[in-house]
C-alpha positions as CSV (number, residue, x, y, z in Angstrom):
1,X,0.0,0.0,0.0
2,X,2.9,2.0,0.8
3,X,4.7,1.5,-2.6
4,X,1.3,2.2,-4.3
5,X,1.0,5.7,-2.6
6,X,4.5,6.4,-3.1
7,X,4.2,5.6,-6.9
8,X,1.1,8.2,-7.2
9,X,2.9,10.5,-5.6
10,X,5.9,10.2,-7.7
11,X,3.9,10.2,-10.7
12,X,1.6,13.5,-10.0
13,X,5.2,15.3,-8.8
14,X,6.6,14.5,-12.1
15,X,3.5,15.5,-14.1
16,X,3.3,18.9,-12.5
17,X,6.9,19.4,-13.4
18,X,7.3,18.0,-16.8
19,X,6.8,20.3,-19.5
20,X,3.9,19.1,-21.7
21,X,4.7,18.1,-25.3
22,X,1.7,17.8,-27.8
23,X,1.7,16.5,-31.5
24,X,-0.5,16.7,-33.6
25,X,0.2,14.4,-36.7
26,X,-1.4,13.4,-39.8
27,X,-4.0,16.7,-40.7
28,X,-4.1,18.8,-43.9
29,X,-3.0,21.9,-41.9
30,X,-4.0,25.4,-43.6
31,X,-1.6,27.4,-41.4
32,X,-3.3,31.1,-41.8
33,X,-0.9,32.4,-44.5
34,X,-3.5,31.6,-47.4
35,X,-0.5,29.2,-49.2
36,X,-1.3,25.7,-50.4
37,X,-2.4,23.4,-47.4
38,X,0.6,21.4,-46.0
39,X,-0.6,17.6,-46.0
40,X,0.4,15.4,-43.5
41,X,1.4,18.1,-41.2
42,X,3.1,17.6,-37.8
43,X,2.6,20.4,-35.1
44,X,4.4,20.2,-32.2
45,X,3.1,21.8,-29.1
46,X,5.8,22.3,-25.8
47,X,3.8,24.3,-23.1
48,X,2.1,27.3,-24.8
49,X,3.8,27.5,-27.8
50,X,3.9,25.8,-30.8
51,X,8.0,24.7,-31.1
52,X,7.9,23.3,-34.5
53,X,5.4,23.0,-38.0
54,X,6.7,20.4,-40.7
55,X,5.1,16.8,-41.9
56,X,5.7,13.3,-41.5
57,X,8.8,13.2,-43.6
58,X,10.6,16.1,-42.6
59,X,9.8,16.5,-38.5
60,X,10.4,14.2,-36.0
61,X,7.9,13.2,-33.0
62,X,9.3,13.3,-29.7
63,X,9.1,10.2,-28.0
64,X,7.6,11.9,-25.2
65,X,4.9,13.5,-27.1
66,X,1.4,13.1,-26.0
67,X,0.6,12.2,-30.0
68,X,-3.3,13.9,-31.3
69,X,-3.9,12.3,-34.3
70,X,-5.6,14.5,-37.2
71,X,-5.8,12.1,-39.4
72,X,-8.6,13.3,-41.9
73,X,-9.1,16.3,-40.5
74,X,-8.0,20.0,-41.4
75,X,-6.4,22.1,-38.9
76,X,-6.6,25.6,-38.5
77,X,-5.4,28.9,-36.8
78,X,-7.8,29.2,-33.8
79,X,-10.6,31.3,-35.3
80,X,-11.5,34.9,-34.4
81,X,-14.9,36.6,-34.1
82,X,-14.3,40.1,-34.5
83,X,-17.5,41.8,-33.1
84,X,-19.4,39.6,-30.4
85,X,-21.2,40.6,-27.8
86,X,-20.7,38.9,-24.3
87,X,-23.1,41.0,-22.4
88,X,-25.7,39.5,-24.4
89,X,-26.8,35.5,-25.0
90,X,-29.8,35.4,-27.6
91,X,-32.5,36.9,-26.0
92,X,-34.6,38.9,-27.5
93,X,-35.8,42.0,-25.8
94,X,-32.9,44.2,-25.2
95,X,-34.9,46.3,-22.4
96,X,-35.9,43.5,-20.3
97,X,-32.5,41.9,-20.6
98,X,-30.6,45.3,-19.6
99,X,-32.9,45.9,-16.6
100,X,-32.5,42.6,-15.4
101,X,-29.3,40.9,-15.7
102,X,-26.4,43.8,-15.3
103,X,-25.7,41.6,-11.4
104,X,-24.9,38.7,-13.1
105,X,-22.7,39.7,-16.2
106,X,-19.5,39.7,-14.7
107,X,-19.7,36.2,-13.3
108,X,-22.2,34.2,-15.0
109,X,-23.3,36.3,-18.2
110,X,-20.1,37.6,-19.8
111,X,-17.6,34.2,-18.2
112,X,-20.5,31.9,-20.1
113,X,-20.3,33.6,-23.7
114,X,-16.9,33.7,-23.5
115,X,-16.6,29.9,-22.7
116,X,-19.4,29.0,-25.6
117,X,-17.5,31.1,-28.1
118,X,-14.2,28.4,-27.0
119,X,-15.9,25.8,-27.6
120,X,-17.1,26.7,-30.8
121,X,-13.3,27.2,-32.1
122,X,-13.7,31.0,-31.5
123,X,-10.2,31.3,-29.6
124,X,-10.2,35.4,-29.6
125,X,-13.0,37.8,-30.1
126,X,-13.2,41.2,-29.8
127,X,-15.8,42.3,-27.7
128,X,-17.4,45.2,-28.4
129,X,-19.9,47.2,-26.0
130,X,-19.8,46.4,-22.4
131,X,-19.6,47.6,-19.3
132,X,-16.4,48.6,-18.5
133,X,-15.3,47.2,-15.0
134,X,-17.0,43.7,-16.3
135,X,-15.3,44.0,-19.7
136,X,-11.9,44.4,-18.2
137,X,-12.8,42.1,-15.5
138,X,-13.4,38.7,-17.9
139,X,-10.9,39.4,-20.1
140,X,-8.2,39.4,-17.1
141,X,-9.7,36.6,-15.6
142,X,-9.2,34.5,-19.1
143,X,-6.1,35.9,-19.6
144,X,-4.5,34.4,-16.1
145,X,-6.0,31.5,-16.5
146,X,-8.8,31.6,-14.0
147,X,-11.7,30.8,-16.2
148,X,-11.7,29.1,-19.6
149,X,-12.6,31.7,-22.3
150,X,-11.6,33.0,-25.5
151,X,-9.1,35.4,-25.1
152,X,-10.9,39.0,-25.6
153,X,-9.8,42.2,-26.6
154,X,-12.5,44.4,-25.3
155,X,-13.7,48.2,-26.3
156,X,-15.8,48.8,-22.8
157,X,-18.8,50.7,-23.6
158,X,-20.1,52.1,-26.4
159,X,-18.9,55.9,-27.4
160,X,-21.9,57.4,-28.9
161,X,-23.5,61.3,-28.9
162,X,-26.5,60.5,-26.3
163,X,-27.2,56.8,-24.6
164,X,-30.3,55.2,-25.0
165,X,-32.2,55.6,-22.1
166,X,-31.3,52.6,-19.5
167,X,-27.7,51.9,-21.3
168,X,-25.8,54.7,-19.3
169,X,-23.7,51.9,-17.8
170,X,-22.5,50.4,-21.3
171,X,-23.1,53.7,-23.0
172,X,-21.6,56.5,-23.0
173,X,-22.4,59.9,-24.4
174,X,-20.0,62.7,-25.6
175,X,-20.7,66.4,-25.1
176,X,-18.2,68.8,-26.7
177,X,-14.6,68.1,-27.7
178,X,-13.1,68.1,-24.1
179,X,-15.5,65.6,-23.1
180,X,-15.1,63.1,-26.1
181,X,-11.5,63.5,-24.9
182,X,-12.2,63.1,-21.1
183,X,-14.0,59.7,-22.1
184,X,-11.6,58.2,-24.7
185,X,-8.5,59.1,-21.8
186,X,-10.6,57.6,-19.3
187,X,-11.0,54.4,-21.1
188,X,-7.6,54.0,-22.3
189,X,-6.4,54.4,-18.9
190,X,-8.6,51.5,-17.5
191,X,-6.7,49.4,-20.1
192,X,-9.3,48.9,-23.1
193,X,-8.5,47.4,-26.0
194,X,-10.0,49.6,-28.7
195,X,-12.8,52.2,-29.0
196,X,-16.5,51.4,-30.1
197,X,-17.4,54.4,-31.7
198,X,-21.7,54.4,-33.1
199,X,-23.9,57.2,-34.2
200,X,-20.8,59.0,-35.3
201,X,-23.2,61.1,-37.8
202,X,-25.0,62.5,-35.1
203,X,-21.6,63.8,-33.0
204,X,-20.5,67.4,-34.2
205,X,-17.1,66.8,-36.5
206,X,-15.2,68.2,-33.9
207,X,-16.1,65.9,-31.6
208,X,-15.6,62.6,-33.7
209,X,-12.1,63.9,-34.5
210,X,-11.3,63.9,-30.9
211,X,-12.6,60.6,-30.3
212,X,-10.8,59.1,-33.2
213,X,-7.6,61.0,-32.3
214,X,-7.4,60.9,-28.7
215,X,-8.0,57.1,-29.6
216,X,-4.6,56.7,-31.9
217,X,-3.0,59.1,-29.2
218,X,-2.9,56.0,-26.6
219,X,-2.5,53.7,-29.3
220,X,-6.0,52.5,-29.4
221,X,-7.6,51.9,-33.1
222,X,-11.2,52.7,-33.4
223,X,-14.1,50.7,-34.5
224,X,-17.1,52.2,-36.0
225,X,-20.9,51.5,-36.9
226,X,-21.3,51.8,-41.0
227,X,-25.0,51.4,-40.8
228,X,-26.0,54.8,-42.6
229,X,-24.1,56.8,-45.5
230,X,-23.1,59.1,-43.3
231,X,-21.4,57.8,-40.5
232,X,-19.0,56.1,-43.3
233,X,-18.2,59.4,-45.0
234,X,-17.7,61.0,-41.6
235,X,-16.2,58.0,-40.2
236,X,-13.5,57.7,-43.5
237,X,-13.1,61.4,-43.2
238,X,-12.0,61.2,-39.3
239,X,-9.4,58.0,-40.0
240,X,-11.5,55.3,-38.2
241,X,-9.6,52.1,-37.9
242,X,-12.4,49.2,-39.2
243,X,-16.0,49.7,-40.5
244,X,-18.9,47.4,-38.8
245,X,-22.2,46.3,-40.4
246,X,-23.1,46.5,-44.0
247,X,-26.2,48.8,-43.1
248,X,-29.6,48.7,-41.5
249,X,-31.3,50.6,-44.7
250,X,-33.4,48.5,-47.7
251,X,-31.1,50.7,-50.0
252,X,-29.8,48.1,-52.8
253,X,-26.1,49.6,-53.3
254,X,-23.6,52.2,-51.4
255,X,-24.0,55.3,-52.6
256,X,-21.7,56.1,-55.4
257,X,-19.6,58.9,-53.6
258,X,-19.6,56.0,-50.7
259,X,-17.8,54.1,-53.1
260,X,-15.3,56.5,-54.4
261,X,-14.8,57.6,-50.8
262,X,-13.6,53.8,-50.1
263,X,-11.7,53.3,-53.2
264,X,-9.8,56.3,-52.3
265,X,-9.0,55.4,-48.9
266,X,-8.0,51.9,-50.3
267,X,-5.7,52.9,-52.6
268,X,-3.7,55.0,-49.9
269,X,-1.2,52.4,-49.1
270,X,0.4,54.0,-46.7
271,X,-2.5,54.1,-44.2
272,X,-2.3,49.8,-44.6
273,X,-5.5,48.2,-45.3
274,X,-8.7,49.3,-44.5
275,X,-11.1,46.7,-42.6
276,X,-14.7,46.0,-42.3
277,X,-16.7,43.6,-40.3
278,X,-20.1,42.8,-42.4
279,X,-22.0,41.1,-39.6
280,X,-24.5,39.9,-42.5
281,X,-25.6,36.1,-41.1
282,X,-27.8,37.8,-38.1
283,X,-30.0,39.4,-40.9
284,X,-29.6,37.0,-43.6
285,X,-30.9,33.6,-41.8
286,X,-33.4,35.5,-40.1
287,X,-36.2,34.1,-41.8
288,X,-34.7,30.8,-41.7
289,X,-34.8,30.8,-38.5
290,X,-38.0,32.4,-37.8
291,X,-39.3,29.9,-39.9
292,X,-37.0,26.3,-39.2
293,X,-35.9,27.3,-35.1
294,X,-34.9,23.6,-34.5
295,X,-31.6,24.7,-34.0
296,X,-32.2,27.1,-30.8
297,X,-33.0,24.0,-29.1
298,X,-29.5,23.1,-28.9
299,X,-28.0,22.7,-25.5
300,X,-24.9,24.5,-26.5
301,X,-25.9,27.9,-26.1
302,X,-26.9,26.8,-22.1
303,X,-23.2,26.4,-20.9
304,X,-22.8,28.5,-17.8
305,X,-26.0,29.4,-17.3
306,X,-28.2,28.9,-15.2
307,X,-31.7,26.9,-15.6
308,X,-33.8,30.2,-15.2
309,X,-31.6,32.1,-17.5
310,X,-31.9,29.8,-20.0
311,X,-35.9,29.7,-19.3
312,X,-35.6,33.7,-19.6
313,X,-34.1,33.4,-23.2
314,X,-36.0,30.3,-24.8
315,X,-39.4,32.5,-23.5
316,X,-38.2,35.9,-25.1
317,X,-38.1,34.6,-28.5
318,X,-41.0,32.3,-28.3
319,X,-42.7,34.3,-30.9
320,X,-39.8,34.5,-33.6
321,X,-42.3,35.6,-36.0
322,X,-43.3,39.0,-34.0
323,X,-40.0,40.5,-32.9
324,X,-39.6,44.1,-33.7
325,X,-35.6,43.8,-33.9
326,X,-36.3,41.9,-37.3
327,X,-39.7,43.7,-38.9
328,X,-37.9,45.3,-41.6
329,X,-35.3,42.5,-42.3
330,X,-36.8,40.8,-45.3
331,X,-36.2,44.2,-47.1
332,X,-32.5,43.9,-46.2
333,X,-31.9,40.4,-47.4
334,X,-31.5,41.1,-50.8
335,X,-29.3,43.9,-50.8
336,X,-26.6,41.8,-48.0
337,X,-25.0,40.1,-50.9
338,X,-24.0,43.2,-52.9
339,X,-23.0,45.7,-50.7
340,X,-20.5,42.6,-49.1
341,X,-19.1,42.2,-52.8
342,X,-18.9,46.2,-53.6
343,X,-16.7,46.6,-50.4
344,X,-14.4,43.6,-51.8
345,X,-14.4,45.0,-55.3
346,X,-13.8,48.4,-53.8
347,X,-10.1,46.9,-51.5
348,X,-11.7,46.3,-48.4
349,X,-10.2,43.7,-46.6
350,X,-13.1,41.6,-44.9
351,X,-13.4,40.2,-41.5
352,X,-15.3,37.8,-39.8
353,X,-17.5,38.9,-37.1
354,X,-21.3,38.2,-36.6
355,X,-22.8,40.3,-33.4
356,X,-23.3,36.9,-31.6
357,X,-25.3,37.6,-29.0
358,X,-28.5,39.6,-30.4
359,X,-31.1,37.9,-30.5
360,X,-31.3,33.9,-31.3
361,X,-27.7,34.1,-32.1
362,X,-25.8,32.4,-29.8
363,X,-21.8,32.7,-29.3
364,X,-21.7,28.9,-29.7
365,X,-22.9,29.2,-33.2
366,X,-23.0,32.5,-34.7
367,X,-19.3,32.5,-36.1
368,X,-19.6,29.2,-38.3
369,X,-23.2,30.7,-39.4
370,X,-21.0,33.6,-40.9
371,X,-18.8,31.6,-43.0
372,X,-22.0,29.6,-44.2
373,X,-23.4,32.2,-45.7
374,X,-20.1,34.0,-46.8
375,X,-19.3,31.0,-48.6
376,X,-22.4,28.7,-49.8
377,X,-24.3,32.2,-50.1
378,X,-22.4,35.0,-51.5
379,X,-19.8,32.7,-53.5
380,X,-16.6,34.1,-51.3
381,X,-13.5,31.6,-51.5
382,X,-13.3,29.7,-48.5
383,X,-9.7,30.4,-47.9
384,X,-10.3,33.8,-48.2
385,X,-12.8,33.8,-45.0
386,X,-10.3,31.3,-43.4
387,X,-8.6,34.6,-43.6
388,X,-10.8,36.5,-42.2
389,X,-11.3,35.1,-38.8
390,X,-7.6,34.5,-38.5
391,X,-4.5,36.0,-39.9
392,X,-6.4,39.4,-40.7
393,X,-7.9,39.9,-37.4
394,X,-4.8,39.2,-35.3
395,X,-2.8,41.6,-37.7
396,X,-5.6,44.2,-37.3
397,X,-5.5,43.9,-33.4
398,X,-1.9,44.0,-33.3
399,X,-0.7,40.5,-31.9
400,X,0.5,39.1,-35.5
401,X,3.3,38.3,-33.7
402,X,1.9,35.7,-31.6
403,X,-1.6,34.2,-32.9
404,X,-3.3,34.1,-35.9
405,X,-1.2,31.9,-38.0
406,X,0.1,28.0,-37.3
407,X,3.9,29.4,-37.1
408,X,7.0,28.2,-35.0
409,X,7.1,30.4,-31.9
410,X,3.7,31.9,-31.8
411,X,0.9,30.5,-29.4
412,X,-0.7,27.1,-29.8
413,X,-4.3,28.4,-30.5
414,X,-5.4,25.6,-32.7
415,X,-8.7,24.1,-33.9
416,X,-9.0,20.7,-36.4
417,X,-12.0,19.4,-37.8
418,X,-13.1,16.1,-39.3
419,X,-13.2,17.0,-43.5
420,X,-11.9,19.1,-45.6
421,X,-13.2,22.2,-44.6
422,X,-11.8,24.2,-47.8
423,X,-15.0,22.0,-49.3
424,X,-17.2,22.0,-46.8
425,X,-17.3,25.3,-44.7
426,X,-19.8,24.1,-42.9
427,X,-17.6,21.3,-41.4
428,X,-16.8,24.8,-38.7
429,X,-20.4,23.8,-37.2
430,X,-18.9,20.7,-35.0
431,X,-15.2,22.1,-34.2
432,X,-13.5,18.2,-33.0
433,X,-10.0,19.7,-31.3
434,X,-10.0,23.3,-29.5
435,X,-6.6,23.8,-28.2
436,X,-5.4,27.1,-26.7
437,X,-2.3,28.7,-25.2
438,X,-1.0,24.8,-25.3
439,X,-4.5,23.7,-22.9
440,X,-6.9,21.6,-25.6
441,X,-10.5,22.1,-23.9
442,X,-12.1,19.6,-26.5
């Protein structure tokens, strides 16, 4: 008996100070770059990082290597979904949900979204409008390791002229230059990751420019509604960082001048890329989902929380048909598909992002929904949205250098699934391997 406890004891002391190898052998791996698929890849995984990329013929499995076989599968960048919502989980009326649950968002609300969007594949997300003690909050939390999460890069609450009434917590309203750039310094000093700028067009010019360059002042890039003409000429005008939304209006096209405006700023090189987050699934599979809701019966969207939460949401949606938030949708189906293929014509570089979180869109869902319909819908190449949700997103939020790509050195976010997902996008629905900063969760 002795011997026996002695042996556990050995073994447990060893395992906590061995350093844990991973391999993963046998996958097509699409590494993030956008190059030909390596087949037959080898990954190997020491602690956190990824140590070494190469195949079966040219890299060597260490013989103490817990071995992951992705045999048949493809493997992947962790993915990014560049405009979620964690304050939010599906339901559907935004009043009731805002008066009830701001108690329980920093420790069940915002901790559950974040841990649905991980298991969907979703390793980083940039939240956008929160509260800003919560936001920060989470996003430590993941960071050190005290809850499982995606890691989030979070923009606190919204910057906007005047908060809707109930939403001064998440909200906040600019009056006057000094106070846009009281707010933006007040935010960057709490330690936000970017600035959610809305409603620019109805903000005085003076005012946006301080936002926008009180933003780039502390290094902060700025993210900005494109819903109406204007706030994208006033927005392009100012130097926002990244466009969201493809717009709320029935209008079939951008406006011409909108166009030359973008092809403009495109062409200025110098300024790199400019970026937009189309958020198009939400409306698009509306009616579907009015109209086939199977799928918000899945348990998925439940993790973390609790039984009368999830009672709360199923109730608030249990006339799909009715909802206000999507009366005037059917009018903006059509015009989705080419508005998405003017800004790609026009040098925008896409990037996935989907608003999880508004109603019956769920974080453990929304993102592969996106690439659905980018894809099977609107014709885009599939590596191109691969892309999209990971070596564009990391470069746009600044941490190229250690995510967003399969590379030697960088950290082992990685996702694999069963098929070849440059043929099936959908494949992205059931994500078999999650691995992050070296930890797999599935």
């Amino acid at each position: 008996m002795r011997y026996i406890l002695f042996f556990l004891f050995s073994c447990s002391l060893g395992f906590a100070q061995e350093k844990p190898i991973k391999a993963l052998v046998g996958g097509t791996l699409i590494d993030g770059f956008g190059s030909t698929p390596i087949k037959n890849s080898v990954i190997i995984i020491e602690g956190k990082k990824i140590k070494a990329v190469g195949t079966i013929e040219t890299l060597q499995v260490p013989a103490n290597a817990e071995v992951i076989s992705t045999e048949g599968m493809s493997v992947l960048p962790g993915l990014w979904d560049m405009h979620v919502h964690t304050m939010i989980n599906g339901h559907a009326d935004y009043a009731y949900w805002d008066k009830t649950y701001p108690p329980l968002l920093e420790e069940v609300i915002m901790p559950a979204s974040a841990e649905q969007l991980l298991m969907a594949g979703v390793t980083s997300a940039r939240d956008l409008g929160g509260p800003l003690k919560e936001s920060i909050s989470v996003r430590d939390r993941i960071n050190k390791g005290e809850i499982p999460g995606a890691t989030l890069y979070v923009s606190g609450p919204f910057i906007q002229k005047k908060p809707y009434p109930g939403t001064e917590a998440f909200r906040w309203g600019v009056n006057g230059v000094e106070d846009a750039k009281k707010k933006i310094k007040k935010l960057a000093n709490a330690g936000v990751d970017c600035i959610k700028l809305i409603d620019q067009d109805q903000m005085n010019y003076d005012e946006l420019q301080a936002v926008v360059n009180t933003a780039h002042e502390y290094g902060l890039k700025v993210v900005a509604h494109g819903h109406r003409p204007e706030e994208i000429r006033l927005g392009l005008k100012a130097g926002v960082d990244c466009f969201e939304h493809t717009g709320l209006s029935s209008a079939p096209s951008y406006p011409d001048d909108i166009l030359e405006a973008i092809k403009e700023r495109t062409a200025q090189m110098n300024l790199g890329p400019l970026y937009w987050c189309p958020t198009v699934e939400g409306l698009y599979n509306y009616e579907y989902v009015r109209d086939n809701g199977e799928h918000l019966d899945n348990d998925s969207w439940h993790r973390g929380l609790h039984d009368t939460i999830i009672a709360d949401i199923k109730n608030s949606f249990a006339h799909k048909d009715q909802l206000p938030y999507f009366q005037l949708t059917p009018m903006r189906k059509p015009t989705l598909e080419t508005k998405i293929k003017q800004l790609i014509e026009a040098g925008v570089v896409l990037l996935i992002g989907t608003d999880s979180g508004i109603p019956m869109k769920f974080h453990s869902q929304s993102t592969w929904n996106e690439f659905d319909v980018w894809v099977n819908e609107f014709g885009i190449d599939p590596m191109y949205a691969i892309r999209a949700a990971t070596y564009w997103p990391a470069l746009w939020t600044g941490v190229a250098q250690k995510v967003g790509t399969v590379t030697e050195g960088k950290d082992a976010d990685i996702i694999a699934v069963k098929g070849d997902v440059l043929r099936h996008i959908s494949l992205l629905q059931n994500v078999d391997i999650v691995i992050k900063h070296g930890k797999r969760y599935k």
